[in-house]
N, C-alpha and C positions, 0 to 999 in steps of 0.2 A: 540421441542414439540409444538403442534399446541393447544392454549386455545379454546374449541370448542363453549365458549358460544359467545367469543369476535372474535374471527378466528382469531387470532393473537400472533405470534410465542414467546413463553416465555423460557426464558431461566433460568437454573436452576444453581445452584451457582459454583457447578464442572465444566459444562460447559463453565462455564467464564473465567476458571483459563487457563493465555498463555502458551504453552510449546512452546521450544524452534523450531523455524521453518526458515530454510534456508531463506538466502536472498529472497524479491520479487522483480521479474525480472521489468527493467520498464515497459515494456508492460504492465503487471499485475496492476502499480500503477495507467498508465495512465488510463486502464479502469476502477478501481476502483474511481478515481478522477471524473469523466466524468458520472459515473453513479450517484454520490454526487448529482455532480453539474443539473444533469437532472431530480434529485427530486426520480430516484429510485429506491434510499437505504439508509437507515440511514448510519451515519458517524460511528457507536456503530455498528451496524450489518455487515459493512464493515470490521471495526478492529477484529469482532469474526472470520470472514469469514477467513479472511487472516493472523490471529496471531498473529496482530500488536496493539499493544497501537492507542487507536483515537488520542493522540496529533501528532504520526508518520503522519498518514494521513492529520492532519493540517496541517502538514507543508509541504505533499506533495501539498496540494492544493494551499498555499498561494506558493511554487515554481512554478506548473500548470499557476496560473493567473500572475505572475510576467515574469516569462521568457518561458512559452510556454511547451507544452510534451514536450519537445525535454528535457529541465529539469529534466525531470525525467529519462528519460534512461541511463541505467549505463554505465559509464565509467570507464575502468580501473584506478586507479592511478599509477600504476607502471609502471616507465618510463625503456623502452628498449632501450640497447646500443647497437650497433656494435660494434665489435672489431678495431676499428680504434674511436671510441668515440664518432660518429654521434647516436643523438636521432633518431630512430625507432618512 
């Protein structure tokens, strides 16, 4: 909801509450990080937007500025075998 004196988007206290929302893809983080970082969106209106607690997106950022997007795209952890026992 848009406050019409101040023009500026309030949020009312249902709306803050997280429900549960699949994984964000890293694309999703890396834009979300980048848009932080370029001044715009809040860190608070990013977490409503995407479902995430704001400490999640600190930490995307300090991964962002430590080792680069490529940090944030996901990667499986589960390791594939062949049947002969070579990692996939």
């Amino acid at each position: 909801m848009v406050d019409s004196l101040n023009n500026k988007t309030v949020y009312h206290k249902e709306e803050l509450f997280l429900s549960h929302k699949s994984k964000i893809s890293g694309v999703e983080r890396i834009s979300a990080v980048e848009k932080y970082l370029r001044g715009e969106d809040s860190l608070n209106h990013l977490a409503i937007l995407l479902g995430v607690y704001p400490s999640n997106i600190r930490q995307w950022i300090q991964t962002y500025q430590s080792i680069g997007p490529n940090g944030l795209l996901n990667v499986s952890k589960n390791i594939s075998y062949s049947e002969t026992g070579v990692i996939l």
